[in-house]
C-alpha positions as CSV (number, residue, x, y, z in Angstrom):
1,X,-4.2,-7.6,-31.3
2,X,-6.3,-5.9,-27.7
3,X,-4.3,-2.9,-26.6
4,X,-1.5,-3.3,-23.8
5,X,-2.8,-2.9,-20.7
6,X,-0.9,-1.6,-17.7
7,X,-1.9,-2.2,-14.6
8,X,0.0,-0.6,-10.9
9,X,-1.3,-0.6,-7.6
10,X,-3.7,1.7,-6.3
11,X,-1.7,4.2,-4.7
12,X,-4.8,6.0,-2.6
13,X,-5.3,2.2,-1.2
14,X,-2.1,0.8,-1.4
15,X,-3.8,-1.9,-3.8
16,X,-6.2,-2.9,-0.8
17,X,-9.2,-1.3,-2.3
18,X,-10.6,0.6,0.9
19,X,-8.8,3.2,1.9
20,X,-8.0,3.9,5.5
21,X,-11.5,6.0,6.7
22,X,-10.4,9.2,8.5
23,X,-12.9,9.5,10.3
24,X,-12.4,9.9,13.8
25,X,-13.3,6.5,15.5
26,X,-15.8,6.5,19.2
27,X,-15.6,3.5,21.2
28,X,-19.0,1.2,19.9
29,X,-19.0,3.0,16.5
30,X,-18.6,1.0,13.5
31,X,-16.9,2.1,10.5
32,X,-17.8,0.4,7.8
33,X,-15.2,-0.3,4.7
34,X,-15.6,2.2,1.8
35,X,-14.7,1.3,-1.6
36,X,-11.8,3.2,-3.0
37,X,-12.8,5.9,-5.4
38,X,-10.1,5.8,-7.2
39,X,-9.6,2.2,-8.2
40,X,-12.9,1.5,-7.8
41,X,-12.0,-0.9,-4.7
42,X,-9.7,-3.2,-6.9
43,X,-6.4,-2.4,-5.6
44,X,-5.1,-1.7,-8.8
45,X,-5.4,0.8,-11.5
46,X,-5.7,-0.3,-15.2
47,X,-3.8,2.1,-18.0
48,X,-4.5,1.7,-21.6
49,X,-1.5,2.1,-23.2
């Protein structure tokens, strides 16, 4: 029998997988999406139990 699994959201991303950037935004720049680093931009975070 595969171990249990449990999975929660993503609490750095709020299970989105990119974070909010905190950079500060200038009109006509571009921020492009960064993967999460803790979920590894999948919005949720696997546990083996």
């Amino acid at each position: 029998m595969p171990p249990k699994i449990k999975e929660h959201m993503c609490p750095l991303c709020k299970g989105t997988g990119f974070p909010k950037s905190v950079e500060p935004t200038r009109p006509g720049r571009k921020i492009y999406p960064v993967r999460c680093v803790s979920c590894q931009g999948k919005g949720k975070i696997s546990e083996s139990a």
